[in-house]
Backbone as JSON, one array per atom type, in Angstrom:
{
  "sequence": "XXXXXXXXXXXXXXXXXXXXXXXXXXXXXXXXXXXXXXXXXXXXXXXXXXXXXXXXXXXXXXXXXXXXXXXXXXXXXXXXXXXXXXXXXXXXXXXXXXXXXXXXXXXXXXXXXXXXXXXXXXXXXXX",
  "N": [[-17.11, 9.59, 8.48], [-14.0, 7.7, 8.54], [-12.72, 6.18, 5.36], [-10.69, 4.38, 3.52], [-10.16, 3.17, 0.34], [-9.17, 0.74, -1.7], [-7.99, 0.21, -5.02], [-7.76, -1.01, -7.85], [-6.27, -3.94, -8.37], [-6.22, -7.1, -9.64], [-5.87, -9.78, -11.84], [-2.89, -10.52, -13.54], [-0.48, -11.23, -15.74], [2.87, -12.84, -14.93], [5.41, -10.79, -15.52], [4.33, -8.53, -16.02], [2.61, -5.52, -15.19], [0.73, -3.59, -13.02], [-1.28, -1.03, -11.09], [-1.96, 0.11, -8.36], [-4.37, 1.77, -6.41], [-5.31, 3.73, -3.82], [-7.53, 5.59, -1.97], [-8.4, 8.16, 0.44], [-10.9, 9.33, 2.47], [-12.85, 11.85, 4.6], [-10.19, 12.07, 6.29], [-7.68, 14.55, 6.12], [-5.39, 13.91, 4.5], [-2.68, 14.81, 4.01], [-1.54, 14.46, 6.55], [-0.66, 11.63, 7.78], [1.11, 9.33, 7.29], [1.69, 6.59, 5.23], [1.16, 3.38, 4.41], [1.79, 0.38, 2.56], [0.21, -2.78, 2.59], [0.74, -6.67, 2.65], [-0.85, -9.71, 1.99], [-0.85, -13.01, 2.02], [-2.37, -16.28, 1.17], [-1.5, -18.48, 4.18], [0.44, -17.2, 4.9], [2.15, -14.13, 6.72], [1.32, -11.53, 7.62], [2.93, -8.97, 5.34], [4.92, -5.74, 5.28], [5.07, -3.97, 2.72], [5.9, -1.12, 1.23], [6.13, 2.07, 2.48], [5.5, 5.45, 2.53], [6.26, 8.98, 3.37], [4.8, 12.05, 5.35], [4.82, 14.08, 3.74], [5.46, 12.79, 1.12], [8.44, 12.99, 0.99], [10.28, 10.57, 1.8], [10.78, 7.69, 1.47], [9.92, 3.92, 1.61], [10.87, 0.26, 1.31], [10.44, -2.85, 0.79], [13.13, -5.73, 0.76], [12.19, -7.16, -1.16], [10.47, -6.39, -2.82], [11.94, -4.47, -3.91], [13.42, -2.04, -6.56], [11.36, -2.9, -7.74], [9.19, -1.75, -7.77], [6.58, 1.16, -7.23], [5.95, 3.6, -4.67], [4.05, 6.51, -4.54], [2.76, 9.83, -3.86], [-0.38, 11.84, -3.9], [-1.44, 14.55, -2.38], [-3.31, 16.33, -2.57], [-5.64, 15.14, -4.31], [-6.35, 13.36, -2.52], [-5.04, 10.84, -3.04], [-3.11, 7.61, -2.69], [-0.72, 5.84, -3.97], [0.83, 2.34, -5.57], [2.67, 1.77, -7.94], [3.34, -1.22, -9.73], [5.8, -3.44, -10.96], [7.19, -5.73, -13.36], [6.06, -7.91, -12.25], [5.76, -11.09, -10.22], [4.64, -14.6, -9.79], [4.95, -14.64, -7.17], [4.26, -12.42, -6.07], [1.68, -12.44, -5.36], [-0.68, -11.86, -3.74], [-3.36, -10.49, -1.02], [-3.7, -7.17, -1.27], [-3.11, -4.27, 0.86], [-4.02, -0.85, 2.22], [-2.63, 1.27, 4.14], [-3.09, 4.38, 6.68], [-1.83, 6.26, 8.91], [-1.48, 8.75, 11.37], [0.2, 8.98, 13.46], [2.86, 8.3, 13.79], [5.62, 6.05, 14.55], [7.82, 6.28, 12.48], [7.85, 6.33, 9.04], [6.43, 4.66, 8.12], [3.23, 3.39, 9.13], [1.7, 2.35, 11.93], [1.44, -1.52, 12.99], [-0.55, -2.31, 15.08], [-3.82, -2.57, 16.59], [-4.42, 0.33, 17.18], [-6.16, 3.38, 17.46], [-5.68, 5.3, 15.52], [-4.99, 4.42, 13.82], [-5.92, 4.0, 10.14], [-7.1, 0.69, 8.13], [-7.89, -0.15, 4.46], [-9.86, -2.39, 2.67], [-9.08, -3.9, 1.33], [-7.21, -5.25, -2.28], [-7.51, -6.98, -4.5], [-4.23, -9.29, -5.54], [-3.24, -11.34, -8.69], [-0.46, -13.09, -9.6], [0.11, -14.66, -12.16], [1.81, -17.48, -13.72]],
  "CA": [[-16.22, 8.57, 8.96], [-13.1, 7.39, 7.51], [-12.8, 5.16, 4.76], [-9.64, 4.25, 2.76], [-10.82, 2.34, -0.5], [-8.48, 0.63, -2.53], [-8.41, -0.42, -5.96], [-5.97, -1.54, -9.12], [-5.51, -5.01, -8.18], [-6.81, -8.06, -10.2], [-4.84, -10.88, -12.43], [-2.22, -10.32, -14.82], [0.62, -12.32, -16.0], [4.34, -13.18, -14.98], [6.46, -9.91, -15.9], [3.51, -7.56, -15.8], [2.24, -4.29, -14.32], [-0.44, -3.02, -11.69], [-0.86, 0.36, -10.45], [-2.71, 0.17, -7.42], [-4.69, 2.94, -5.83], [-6.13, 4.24, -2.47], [-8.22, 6.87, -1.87], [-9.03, 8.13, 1.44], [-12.06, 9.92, 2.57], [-13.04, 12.27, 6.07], [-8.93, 12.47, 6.65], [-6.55, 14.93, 5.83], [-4.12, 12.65, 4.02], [-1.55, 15.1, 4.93], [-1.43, 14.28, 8.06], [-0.83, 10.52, 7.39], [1.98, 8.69, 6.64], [0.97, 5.41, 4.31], [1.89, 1.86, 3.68], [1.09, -0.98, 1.66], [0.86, -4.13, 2.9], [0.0, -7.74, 1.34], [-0.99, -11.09, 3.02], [-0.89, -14.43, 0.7], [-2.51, -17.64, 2.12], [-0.33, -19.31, 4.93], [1.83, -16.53, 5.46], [1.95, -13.11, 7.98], [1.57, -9.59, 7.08], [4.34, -8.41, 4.99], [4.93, -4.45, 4.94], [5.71, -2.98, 1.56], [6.54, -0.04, 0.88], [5.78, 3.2, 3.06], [5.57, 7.2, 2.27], [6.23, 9.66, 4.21], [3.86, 12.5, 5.21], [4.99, 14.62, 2.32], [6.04, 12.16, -0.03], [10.04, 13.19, 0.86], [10.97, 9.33, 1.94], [9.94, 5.85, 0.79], [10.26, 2.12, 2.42], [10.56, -0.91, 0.22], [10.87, -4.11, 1.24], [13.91, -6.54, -0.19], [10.92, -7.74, -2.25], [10.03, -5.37, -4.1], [12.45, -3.02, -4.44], [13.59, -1.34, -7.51], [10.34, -3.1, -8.71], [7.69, -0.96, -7.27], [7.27, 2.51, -6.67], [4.93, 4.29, -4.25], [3.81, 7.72, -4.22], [0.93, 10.1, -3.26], [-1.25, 13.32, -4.62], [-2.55, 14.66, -1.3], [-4.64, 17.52, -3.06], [-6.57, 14.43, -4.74], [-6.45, 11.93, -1.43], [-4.74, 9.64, -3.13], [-1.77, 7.16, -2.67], [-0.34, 4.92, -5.87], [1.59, 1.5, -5.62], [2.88, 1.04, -9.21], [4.03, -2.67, -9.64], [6.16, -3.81, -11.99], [8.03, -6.93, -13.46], [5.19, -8.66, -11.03], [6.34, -12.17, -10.14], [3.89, -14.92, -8.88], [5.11, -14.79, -5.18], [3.67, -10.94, -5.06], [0.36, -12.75, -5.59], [-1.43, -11.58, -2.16], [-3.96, -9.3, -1.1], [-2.88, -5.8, -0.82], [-3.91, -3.39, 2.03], [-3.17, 0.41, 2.32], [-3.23, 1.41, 5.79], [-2.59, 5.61, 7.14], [-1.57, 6.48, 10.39], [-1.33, 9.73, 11.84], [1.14, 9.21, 14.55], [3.42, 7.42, 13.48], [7.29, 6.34, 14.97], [8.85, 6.74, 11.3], [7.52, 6.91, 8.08], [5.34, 3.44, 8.38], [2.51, 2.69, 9.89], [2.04, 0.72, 12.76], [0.88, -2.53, 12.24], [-1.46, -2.82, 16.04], [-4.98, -1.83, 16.55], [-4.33, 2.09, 17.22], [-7.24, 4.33, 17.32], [-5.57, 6.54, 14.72], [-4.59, 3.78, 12.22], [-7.13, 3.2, 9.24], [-6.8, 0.21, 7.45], [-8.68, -0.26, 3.25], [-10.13, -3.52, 2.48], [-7.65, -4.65, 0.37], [-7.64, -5.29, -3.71], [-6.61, -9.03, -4.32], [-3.43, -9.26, -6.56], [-3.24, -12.82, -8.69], [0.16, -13.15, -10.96], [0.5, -16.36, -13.07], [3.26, -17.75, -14.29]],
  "C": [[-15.04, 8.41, 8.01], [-13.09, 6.36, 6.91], [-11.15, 5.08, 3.8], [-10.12, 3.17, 1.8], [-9.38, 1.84, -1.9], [-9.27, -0.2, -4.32], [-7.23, -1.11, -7.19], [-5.97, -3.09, -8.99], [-6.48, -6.07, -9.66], [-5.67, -9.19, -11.28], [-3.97, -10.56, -13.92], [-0.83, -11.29, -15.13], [2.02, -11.79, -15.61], [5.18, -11.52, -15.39], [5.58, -8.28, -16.28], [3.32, -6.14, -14.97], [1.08, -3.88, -13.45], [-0.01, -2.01, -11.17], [-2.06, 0.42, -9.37], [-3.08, 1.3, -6.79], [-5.13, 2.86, -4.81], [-6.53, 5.64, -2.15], [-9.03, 6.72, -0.97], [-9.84, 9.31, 1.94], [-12.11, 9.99, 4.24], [-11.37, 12.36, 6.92], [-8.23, 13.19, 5.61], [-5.41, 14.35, 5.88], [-2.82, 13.1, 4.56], [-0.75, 14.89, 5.78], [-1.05, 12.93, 8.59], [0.01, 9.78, 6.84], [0.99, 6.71, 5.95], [1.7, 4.09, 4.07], [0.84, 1.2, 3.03], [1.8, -1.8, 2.17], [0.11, -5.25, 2.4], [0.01, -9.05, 2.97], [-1.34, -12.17, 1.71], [-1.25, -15.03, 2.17], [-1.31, -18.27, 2.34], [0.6, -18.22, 5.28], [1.11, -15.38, 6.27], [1.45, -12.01, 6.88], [2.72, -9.1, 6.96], [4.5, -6.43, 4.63], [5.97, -4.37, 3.43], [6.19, -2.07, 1.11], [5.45, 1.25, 1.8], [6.24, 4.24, 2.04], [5.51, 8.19, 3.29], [5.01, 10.54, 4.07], [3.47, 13.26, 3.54], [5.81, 14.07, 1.31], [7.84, 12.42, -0.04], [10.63, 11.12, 0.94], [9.76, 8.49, 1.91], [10.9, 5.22, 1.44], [10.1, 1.73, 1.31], [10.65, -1.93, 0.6], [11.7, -4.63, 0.24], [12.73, -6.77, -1.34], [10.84, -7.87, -3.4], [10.72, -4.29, -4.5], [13.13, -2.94, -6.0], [11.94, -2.14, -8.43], [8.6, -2.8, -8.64], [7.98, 0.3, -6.55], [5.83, 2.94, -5.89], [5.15, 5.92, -4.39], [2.51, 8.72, -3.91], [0.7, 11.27, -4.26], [-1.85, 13.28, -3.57], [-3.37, 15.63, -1.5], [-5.51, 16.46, -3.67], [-6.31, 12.97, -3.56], [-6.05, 10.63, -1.72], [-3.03, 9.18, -2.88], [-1.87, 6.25, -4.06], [0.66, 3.93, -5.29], [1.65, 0.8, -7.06], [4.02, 0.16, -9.27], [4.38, -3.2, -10.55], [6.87, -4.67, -12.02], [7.28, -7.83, -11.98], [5.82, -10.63, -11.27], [5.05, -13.03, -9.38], [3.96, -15.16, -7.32], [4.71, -13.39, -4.81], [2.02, -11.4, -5.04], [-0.47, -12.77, -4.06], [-2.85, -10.95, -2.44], [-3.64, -8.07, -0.42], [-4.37, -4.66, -0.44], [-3.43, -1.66, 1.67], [-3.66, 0.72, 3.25], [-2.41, 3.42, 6.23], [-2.75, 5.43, 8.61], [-0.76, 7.89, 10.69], [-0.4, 9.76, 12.69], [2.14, 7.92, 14.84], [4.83, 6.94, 14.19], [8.44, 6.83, 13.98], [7.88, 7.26, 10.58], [6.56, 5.83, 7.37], [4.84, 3.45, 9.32], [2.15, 1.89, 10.98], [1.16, 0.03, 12.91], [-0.2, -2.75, 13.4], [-2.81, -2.39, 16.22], [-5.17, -0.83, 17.46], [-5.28, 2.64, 16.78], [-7.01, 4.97, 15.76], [-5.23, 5.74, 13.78], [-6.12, 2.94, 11.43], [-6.67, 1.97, 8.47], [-8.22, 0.16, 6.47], [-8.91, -1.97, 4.2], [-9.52, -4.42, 2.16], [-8.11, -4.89, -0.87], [-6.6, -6.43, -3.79], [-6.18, -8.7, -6.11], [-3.04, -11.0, -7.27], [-2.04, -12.44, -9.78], [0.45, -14.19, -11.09], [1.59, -15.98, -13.84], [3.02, -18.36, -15.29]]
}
């Protein structure tokens, strides 16, 4: 079966770093374009940053940009969301979701046969 398992997350302070991982199992990652996405109490599902299949193009959201970088290793099934200069409003829990058939180079966010979503790895930054 497929599993996508994330990990990296946990509490660090104000101006900090986190390198978040996902590693997915029974799919050819290849094949798989990737996002990260976060949910904080009270609010929606915010998309983060996408990868293309072969790592050529990246998404960012206003957010986060220049302050987080994604990228993958699809010979070791993994994707990477390294987070930096963390602020307490990225304080969510972060998802990584693949999808095979995609319209761009994200994910789509509906319940599609072909899209896996992780568990998520809960991110806490204090101020």
């Amino acid at each position: 079966q497929v599993q996508l398992m994330e990990s990296g997350g946990g509490s660090v302070q104000s101006g900090g770093s986190l390198r978040l991982s996902c590693v997915a199992s029974g799919i050819a990652l290849n094949y798989y374009v990737i996002g990260w996405f976060r949910q904080a109490p009270g609010k929606g599902r915010e998309r983060v940053s996408c990868i293309s299949k072969d790592g050529g193009s990246t998404f960012y959201s206003d957010s986060v940009k220049g302050r987080f970088t994604i990228s993958r290793d699809n010979a070791r099934s993994t994707v990477f969301l390294q987070s930096n200069s963390l602020k307490p409003e990225d304080t969510a829990v972060y998802y990584c979701v693949a999808d095979r058939m995609p319209p761009g180079i994200c994910p789509r966010t509906g319940d599609f046969e072909s899209v896996y979503w992780g568990k998520g790895t809960p991110v806490t930054v204090s101020s």
